[in-house]
mmCIF file of the N, C-alpha and C atoms, coordinates in Angstrom:
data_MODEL
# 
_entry.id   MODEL 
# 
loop_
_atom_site.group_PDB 
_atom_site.id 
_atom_site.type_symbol 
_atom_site.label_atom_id 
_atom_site.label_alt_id 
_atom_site.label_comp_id 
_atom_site.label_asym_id 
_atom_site.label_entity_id 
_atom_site.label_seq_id 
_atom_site.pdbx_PDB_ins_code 
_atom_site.Cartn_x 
_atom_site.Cartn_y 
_atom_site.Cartn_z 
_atom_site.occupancy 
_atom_site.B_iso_or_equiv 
_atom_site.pdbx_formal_charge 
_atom_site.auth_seq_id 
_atom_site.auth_comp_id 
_atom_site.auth_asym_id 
_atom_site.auth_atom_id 
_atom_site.pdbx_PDB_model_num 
ATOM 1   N N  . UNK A 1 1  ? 0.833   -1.180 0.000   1.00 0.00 ? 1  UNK A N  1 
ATOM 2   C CA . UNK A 1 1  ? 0.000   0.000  0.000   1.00 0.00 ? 1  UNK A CA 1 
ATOM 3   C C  . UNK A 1 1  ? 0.882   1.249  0.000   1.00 0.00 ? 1  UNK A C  1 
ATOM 4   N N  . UNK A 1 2  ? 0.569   1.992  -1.083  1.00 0.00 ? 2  UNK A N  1 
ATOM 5   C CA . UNK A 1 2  ? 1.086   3.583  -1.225  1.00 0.00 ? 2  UNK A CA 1 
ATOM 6   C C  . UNK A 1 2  ? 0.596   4.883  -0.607  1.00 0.00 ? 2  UNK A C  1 
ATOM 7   N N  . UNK A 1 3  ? 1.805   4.778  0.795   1.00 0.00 ? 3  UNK A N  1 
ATOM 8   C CA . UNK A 1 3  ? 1.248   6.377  2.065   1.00 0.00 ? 3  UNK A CA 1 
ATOM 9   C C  . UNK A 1 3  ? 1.556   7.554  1.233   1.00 0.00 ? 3  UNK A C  1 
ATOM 10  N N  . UNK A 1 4  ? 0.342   8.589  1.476   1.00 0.00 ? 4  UNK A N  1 
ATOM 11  C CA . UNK A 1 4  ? 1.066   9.709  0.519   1.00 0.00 ? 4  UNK A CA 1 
ATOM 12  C C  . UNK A 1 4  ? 0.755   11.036 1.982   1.00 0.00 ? 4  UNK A C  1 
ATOM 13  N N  . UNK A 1 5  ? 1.929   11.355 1.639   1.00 0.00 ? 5  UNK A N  1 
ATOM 14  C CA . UNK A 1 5  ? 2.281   12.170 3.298   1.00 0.00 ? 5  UNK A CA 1 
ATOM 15  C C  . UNK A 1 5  ? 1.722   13.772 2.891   1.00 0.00 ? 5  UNK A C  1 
ATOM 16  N N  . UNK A 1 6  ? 1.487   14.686 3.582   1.00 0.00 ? 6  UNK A N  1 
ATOM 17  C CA . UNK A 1 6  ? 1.024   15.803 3.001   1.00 0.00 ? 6  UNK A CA 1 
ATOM 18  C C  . UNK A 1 6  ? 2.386   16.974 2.260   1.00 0.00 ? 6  UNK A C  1 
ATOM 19  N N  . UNK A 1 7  ? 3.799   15.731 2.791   1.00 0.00 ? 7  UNK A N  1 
ATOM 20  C CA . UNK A 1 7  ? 5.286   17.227 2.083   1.00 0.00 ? 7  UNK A CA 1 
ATOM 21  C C  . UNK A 1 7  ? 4.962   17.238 0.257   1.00 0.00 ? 7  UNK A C  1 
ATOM 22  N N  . UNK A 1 8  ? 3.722   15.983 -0.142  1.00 0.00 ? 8  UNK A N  1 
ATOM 23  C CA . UNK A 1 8  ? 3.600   16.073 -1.544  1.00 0.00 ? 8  UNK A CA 1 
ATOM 24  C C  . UNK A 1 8  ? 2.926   17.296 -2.155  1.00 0.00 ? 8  UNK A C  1 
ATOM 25  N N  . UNK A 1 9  ? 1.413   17.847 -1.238  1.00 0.00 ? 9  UNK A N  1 
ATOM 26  C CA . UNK A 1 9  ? 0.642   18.538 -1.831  1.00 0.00 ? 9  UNK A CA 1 
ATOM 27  C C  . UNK A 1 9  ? 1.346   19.929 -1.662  1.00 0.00 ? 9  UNK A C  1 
ATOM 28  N N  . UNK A 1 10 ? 2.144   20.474 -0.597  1.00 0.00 ? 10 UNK A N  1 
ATOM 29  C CA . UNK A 1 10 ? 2.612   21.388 -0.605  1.00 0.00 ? 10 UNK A CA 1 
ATOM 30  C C  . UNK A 1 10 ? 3.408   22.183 -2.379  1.00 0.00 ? 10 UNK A C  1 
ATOM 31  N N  . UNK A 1 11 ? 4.455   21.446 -2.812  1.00 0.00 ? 11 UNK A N  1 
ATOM 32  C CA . UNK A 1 11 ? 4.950   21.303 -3.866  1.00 0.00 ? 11 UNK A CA 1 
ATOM 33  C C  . UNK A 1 11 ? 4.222   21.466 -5.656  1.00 0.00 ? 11 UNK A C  1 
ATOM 34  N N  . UNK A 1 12 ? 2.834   20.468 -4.932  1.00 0.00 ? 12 UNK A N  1 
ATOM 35  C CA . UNK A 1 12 ? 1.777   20.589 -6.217  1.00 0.00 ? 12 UNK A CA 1 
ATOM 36  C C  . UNK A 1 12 ? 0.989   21.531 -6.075  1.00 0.00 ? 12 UNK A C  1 
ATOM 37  N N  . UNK A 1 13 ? 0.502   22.279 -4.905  1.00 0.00 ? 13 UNK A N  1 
ATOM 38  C CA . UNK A 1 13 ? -0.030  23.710 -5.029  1.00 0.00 ? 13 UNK A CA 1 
ATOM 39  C C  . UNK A 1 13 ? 0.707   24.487 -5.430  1.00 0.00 ? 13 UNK A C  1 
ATOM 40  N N  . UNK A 1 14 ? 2.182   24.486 -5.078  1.00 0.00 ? 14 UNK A N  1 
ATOM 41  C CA . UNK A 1 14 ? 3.247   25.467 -6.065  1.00 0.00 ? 14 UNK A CA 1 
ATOM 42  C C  . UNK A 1 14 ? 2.933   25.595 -7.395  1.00 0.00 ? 14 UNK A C  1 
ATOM 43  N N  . UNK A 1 15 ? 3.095   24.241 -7.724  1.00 0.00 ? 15 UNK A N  1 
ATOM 44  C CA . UNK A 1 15 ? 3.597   23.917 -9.358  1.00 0.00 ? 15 UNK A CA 1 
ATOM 45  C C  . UNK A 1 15 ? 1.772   24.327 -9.964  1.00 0.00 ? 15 UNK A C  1 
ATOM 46  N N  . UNK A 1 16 ? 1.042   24.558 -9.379  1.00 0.00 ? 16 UNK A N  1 
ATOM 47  C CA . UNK A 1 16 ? -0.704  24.545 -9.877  1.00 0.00 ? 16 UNK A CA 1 
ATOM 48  C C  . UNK A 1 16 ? -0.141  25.966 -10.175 1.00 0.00 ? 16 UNK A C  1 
ATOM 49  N N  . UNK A 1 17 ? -0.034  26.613 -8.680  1.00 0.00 ? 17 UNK A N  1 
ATOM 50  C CA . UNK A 1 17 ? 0.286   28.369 -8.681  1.00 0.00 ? 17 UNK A CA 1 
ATOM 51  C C  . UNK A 1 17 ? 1.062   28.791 -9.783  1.00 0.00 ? 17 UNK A C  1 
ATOM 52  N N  . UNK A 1 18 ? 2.004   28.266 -9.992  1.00 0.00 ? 18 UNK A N  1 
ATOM 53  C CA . UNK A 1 18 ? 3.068   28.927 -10.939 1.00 0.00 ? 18 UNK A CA 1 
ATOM 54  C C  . UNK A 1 18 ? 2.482   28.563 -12.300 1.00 0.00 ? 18 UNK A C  1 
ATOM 55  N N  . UNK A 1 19 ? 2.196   27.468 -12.601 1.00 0.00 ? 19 UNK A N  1 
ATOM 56  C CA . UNK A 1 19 ? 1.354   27.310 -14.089 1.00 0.00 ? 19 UNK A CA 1 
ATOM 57  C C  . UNK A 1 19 ? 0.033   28.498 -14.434 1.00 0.00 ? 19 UNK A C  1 
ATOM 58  N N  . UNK A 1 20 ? -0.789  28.576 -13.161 1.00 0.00 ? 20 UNK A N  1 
ATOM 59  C CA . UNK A 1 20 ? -1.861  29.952 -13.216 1.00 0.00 ? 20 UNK A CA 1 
ATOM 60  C C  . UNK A 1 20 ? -1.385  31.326 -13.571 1.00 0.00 ? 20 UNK A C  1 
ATOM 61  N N  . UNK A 1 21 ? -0.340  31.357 -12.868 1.00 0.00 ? 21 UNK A N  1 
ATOM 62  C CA . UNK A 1 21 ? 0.540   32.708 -12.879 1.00 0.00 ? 21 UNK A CA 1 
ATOM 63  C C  . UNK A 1 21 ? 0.719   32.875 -14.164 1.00 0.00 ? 21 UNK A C  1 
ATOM 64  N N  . UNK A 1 22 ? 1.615   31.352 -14.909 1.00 0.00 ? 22 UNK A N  1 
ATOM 65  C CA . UNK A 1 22 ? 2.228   31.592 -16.066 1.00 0.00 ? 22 UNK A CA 1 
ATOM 66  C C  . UNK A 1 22 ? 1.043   31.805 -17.421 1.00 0.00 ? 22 UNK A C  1 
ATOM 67  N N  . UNK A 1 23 ? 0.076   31.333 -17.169 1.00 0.00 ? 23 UNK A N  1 
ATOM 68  C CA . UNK A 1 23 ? -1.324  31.348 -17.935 1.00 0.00 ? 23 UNK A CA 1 
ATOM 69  C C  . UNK A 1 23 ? -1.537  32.599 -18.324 1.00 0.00 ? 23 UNK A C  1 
ATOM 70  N N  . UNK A 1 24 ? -1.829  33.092 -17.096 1.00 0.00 ? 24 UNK A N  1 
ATOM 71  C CA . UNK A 1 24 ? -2.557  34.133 -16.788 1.00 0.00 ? 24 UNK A CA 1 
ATOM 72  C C  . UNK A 1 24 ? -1.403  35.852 -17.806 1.00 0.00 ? 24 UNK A C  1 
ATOM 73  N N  . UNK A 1 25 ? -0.276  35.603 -17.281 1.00 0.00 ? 25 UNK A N  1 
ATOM 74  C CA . UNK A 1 25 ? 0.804   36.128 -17.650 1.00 0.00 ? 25 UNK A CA 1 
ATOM 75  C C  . UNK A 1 25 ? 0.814   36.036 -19.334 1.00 0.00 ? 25 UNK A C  1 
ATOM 76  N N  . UNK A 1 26 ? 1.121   34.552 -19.632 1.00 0.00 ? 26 UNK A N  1 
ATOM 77  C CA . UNK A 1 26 ? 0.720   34.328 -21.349 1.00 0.00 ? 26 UNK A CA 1 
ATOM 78  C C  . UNK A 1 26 ? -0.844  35.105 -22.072 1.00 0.00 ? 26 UNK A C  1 
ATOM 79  N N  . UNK A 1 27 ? -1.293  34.765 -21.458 1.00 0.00 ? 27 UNK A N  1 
ATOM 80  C CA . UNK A 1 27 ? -2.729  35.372 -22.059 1.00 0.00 ? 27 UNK A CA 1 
ATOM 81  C C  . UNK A 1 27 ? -2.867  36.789 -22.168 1.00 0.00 ? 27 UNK A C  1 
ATOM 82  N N  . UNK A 1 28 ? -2.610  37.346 -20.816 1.00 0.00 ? 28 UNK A N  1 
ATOM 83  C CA . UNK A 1 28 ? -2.789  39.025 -21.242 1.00 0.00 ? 28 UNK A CA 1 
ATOM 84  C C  . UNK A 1 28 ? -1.449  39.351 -22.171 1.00 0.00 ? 28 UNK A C  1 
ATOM 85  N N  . UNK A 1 29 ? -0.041  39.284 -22.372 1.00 0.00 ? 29 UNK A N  1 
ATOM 86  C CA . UNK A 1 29 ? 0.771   39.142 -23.267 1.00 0.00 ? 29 UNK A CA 1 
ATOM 87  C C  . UNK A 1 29 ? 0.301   38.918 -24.699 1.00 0.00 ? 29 UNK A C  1 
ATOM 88  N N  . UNK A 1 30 ? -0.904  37.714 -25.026 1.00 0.00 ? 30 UNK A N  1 
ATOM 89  C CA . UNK A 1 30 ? -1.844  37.553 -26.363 1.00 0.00 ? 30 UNK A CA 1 
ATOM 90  C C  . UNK A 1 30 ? -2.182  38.472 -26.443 1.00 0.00 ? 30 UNK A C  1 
ATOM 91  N N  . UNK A 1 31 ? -3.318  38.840 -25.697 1.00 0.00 ? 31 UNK A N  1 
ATOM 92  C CA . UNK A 1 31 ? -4.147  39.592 -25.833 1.00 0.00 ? 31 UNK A CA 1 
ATOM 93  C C  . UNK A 1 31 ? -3.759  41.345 -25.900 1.00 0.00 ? 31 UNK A C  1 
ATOM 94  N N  . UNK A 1 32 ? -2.648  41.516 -25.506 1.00 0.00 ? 32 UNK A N  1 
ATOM 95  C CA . UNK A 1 32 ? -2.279  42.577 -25.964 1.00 0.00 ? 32 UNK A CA 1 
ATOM 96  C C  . UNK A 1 32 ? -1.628  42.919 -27.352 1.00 0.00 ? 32 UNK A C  1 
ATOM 97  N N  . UNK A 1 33 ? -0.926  41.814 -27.796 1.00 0.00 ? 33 UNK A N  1 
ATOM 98  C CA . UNK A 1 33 ? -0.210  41.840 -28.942 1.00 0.00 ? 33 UNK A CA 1 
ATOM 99  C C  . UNK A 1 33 ? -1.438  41.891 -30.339 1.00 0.00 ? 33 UNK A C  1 
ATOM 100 N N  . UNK A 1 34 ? -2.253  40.846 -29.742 1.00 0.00 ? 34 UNK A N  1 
ATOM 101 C CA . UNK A 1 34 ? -3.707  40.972 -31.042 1.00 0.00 ? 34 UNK A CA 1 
ATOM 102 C C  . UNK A 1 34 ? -4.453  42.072 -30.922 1.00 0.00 ? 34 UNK A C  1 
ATOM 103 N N  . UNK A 1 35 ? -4.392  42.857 -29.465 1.00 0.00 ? 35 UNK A N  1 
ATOM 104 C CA . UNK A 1 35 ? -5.184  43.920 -29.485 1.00 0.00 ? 35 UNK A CA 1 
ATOM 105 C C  . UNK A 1 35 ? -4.525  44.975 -30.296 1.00 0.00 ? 35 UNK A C  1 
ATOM 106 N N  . UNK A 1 36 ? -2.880  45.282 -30.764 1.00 0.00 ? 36 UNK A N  1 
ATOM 107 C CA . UNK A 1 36 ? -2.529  45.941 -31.291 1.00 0.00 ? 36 UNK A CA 1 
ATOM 108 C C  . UNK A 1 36 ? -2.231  45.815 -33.012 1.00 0.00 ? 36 UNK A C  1 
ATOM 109 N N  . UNK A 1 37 ? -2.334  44.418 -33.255 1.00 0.00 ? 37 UNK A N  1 
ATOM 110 C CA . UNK A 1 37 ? -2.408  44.046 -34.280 1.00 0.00 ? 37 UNK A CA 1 
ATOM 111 C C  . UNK A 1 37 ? -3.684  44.460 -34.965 1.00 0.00 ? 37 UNK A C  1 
ATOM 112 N N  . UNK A 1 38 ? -4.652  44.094 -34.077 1.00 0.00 ? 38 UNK A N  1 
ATOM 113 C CA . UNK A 1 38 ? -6.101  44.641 -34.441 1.00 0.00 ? 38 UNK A CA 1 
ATOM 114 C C  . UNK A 1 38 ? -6.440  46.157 -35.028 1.00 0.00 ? 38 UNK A C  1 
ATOM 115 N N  . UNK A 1 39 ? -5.982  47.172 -34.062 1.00 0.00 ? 39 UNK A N  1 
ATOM 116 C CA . UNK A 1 39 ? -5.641  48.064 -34.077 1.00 0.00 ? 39 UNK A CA 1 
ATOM 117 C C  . UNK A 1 39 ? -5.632  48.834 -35.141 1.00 0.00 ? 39 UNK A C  1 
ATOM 118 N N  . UNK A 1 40 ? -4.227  47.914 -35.428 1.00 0.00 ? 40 UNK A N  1 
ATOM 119 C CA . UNK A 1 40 ? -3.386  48.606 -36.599 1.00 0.00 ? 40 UNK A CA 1 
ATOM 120 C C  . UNK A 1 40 ? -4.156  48.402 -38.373 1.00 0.00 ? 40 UNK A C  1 
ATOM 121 N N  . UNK A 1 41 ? -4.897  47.250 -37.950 1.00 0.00 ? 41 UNK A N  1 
ATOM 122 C CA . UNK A 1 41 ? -6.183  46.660 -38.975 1.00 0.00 ? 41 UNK A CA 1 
ATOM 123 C C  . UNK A 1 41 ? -7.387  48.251 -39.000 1.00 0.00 ? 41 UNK A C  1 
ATOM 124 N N  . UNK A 1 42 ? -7.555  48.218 -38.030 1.00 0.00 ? 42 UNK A N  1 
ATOM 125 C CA . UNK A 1 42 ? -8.603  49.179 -37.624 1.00 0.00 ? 42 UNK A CA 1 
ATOM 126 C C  . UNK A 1 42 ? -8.555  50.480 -38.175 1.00 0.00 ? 42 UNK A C  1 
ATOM 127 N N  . UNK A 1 43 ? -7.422  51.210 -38.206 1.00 0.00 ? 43 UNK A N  1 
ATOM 128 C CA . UNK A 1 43 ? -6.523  52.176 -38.588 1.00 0.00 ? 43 UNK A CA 1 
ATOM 129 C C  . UNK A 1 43 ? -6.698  52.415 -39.886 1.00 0.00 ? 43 UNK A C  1 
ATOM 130 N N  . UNK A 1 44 ? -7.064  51.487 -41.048 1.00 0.00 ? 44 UNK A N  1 
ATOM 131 C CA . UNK A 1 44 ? -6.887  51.475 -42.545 1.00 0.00 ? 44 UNK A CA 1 
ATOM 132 C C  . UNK A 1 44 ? -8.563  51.478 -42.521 1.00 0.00 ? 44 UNK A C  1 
ATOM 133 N N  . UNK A 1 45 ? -8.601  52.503 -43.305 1.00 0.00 ? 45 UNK A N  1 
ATOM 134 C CA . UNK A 1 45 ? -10.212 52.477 -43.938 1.00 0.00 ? 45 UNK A CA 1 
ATOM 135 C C  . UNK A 1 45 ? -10.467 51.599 -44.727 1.00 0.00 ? 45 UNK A C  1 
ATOM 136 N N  . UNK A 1 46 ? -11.721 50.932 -44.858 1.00 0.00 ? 46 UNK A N  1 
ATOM 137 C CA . UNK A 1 46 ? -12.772 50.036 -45.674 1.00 0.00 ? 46 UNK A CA 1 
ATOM 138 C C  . UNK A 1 46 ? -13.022 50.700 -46.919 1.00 0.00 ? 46 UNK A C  1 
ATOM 139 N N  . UNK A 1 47 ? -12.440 50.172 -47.679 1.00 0.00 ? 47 UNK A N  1 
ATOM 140 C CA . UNK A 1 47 ? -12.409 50.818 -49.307 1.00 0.00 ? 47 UNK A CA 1 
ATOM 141 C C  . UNK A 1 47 ? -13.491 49.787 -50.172 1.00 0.00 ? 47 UNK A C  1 
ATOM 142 N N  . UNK A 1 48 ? -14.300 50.542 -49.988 1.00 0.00 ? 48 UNK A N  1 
ATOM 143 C CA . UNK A 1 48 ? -16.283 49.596 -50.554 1.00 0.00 ? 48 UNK A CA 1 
ATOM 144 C C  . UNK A 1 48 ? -15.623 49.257 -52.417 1.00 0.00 ? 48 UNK A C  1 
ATOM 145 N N  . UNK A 1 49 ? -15.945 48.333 -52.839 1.00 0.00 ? 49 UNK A N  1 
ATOM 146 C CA . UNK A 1 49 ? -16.100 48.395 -54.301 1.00 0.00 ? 49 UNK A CA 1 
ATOM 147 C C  . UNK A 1 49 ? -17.227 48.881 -55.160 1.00 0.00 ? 49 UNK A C  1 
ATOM 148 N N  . UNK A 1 50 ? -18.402 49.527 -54.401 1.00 0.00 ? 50 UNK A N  1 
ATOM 149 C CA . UNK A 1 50 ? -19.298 50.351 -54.984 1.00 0.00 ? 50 UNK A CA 1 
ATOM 150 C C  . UNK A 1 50 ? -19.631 51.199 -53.980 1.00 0.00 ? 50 UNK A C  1 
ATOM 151 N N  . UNK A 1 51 ? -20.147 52.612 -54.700 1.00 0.00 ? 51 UNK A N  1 
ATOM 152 C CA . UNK A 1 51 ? -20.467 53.493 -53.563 1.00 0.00 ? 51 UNK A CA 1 
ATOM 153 C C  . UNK A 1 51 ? -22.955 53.309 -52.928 1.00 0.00 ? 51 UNK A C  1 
ATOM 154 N N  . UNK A 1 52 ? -21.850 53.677 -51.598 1.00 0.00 ? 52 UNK A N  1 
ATOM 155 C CA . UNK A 1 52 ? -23.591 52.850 -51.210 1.00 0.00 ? 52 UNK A CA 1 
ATOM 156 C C  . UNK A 1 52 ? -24.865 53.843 -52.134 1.00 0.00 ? 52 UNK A C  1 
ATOM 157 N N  . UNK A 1 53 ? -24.681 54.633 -52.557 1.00 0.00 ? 53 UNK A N  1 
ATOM 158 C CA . UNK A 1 53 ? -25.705 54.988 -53.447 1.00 0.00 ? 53 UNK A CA 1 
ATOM 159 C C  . UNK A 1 53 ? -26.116 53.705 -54.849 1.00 0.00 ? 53 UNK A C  1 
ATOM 160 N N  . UNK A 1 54 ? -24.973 53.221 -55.071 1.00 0.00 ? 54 UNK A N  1 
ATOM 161 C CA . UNK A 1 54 ? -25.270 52.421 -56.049 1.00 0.00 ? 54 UNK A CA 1 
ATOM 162 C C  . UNK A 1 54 ? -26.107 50.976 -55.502 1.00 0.00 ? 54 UNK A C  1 
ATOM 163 N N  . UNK A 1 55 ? -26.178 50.624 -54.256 1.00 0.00 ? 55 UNK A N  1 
ATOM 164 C CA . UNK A 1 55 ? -26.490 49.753 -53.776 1.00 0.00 ? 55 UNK A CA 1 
ATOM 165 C C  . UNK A 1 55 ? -27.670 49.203 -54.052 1.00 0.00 ? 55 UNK A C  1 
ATOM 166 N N  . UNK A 1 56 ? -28.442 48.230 -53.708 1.00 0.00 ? 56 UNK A N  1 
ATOM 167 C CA . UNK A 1 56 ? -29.620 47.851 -54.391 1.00 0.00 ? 56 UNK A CA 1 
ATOM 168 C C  . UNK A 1 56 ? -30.538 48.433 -53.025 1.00 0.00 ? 56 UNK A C  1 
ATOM 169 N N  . UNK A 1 57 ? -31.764 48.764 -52.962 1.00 0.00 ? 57 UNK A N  1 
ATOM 170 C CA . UNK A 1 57 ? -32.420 48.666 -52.123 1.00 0.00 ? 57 UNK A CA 1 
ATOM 171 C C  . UNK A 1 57 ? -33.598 47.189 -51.965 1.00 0.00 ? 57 UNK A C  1 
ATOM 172 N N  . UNK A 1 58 ? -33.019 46.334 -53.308 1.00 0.00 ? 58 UNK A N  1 
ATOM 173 C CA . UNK A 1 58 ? -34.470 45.250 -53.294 1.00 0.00 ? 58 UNK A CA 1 
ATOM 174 C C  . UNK A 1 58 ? -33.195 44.339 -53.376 1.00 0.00 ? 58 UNK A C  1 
ATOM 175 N N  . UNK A 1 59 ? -32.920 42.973 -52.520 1.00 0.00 ? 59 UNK A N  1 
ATOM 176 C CA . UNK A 1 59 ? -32.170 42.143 -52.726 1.00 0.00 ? 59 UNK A CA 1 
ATOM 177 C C  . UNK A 1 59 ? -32.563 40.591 -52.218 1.00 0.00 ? 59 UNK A C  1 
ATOM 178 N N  . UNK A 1 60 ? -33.036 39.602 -53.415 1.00 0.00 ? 60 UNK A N  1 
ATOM 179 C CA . UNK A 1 60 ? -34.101 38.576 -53.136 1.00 0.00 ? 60 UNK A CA 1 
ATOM 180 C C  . UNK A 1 60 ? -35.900 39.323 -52.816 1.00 0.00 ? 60 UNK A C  1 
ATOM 181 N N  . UNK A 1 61 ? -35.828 38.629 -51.386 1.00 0.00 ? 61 UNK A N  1 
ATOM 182 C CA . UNK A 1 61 ? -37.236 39.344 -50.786 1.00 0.00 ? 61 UNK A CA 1 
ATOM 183 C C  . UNK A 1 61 ? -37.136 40.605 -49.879 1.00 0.00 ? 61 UNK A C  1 
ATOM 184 N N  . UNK A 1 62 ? -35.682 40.413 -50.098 1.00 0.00 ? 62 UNK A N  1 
ATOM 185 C CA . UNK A 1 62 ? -35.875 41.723 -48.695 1.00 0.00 ? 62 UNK A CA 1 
ATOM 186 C C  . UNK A 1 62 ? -35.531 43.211 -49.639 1.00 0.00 ? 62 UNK A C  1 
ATOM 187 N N  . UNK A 1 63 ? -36.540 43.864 -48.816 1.00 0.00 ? 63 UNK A N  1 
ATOM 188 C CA . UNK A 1 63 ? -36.152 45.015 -49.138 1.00 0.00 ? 63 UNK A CA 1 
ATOM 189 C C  . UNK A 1 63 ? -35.989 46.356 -48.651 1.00 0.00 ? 63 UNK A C  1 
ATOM 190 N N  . UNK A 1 64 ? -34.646 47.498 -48.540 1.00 0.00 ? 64 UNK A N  1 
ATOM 191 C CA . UNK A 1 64 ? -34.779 48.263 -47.871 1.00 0.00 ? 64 UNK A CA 1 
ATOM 192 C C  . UNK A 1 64 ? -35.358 49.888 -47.758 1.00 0.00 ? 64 UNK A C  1 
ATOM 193 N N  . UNK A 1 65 ? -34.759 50.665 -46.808 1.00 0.00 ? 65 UNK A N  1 
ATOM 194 C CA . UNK A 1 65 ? -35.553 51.955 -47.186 1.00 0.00 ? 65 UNK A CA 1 
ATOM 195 C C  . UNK A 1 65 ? -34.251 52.663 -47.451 1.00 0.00 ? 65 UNK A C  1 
ATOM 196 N N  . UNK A 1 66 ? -34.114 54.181 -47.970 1.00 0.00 ? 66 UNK A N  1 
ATOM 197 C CA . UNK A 1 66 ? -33.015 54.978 -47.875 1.00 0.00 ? 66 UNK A CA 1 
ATOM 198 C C  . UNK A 1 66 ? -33.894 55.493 -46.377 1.00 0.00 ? 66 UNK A C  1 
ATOM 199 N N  . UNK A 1 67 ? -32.939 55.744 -45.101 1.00 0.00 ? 67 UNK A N  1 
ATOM 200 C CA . UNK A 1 67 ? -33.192 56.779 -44.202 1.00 0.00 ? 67 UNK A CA 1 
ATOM 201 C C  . UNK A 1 67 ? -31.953 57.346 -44.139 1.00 0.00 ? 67 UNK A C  1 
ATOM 202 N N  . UNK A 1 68 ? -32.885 59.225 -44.085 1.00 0.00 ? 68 UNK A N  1 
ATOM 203 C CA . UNK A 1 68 ? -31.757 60.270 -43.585 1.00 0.00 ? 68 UNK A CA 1 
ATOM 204 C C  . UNK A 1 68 ? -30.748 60.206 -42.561 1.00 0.00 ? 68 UNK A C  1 
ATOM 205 N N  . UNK A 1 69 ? -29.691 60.484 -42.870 1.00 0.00 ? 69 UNK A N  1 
ATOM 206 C CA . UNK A 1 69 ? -28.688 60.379 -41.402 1.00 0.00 ? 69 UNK A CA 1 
ATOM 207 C C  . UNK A 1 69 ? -28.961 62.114 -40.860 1.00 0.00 ? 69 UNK A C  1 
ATOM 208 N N  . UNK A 1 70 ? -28.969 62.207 -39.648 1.00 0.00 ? 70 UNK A N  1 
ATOM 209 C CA . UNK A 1 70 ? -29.070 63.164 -39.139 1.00 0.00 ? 70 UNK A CA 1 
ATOM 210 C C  . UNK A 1 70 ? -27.996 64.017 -38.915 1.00 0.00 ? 70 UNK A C  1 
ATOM 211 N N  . UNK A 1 71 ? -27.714 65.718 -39.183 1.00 0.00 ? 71 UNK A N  1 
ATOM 212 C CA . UNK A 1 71 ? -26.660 66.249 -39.206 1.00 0.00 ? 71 UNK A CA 1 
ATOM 213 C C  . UNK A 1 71 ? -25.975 65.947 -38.302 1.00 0.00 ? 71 UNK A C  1 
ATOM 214 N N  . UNK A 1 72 ? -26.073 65.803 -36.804 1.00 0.00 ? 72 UNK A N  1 
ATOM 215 C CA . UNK A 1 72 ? -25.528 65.770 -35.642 1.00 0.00 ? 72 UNK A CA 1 
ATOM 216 C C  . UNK A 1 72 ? -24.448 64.802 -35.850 1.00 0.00 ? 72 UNK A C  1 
ATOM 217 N N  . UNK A 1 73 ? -25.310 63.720 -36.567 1.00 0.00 ? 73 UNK A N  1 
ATOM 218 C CA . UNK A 1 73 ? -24.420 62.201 -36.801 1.00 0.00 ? 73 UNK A CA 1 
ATOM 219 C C  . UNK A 1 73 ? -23.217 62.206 -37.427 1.00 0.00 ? 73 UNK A C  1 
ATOM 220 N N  . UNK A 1 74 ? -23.970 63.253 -39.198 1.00 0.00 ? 74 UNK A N  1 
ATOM 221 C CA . UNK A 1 74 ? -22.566 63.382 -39.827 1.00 0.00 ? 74 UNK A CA 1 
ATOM 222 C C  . UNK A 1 74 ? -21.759 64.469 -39.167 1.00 0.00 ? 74 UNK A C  1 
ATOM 223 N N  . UNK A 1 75 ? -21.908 65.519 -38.247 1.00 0.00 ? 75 UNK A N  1 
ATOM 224 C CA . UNK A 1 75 ? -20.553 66.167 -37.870 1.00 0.00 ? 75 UNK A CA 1 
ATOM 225 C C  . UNK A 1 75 ? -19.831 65.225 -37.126 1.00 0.00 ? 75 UNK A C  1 
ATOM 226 N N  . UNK A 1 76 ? -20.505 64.456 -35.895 1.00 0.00 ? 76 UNK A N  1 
ATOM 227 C CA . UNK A 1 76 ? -19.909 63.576 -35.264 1.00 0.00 ? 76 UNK A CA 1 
ATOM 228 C C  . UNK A 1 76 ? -18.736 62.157 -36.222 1.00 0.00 ? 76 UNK A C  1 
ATOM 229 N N  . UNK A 1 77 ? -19.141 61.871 -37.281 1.00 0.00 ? 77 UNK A N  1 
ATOM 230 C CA . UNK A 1 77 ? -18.445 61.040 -38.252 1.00 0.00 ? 77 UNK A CA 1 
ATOM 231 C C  . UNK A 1 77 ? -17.449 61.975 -38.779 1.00 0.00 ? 77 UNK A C  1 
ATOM 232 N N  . UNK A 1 78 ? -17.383 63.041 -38.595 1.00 0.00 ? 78 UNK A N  1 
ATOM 233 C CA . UNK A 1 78 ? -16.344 63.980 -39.415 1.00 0.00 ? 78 UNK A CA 1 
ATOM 234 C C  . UNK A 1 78 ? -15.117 64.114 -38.778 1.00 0.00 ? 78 UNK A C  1 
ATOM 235 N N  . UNK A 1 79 ? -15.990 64.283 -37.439 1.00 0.00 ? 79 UNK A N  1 
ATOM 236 C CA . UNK A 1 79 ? -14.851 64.561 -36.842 1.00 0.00 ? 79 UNK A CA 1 
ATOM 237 C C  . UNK A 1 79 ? -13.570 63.285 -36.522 1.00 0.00 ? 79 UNK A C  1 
ATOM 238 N N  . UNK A 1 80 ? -15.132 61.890 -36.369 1.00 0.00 ? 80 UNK A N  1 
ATOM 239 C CA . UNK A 1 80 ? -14.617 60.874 -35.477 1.00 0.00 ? 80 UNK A CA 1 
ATOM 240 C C  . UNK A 1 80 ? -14.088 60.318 -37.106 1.00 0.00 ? 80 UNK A C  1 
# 
């Protein structure tokens, strides 16, 4: 029969701790590097291959409306 004394668990709560640490450590490290990668994606404008005036408003069954954008909106887009 195999005694297992408690000097084992001491050691394996370490080694749990330090793997969490190291997780935890790796991940925000990801997540910062894609957040800047992203970023830098973000940064480059969306260059449409038609302008939305040309767009369809009837496509299959669905179909849409033109609505006005409100001035407030476009100064706010001008600026932003």
């Amino acid at each position: 029969m195999i005694k297992i004394t408690r000097s084992v668990f001491p050691s394996t709560r370490l080694g749990l701790r330090l793997l969490a640490a190291a997780l935890l450590l790796g991940s925000g490290i990801m997540y910062r590097s894609l957040s800047a990668w992203r970023q830098d994606i973000a940064d480059d404008p969306i260059k449409l291959t038609i302008p939305l005036q040309e767009f369809p408003l009837e496509v299959g069954i669905w179909s849409g409306v033109d609505v006005p954008i409100p001035d407030n909106v476009k100064e706010y887009m001008k600026k932003n």
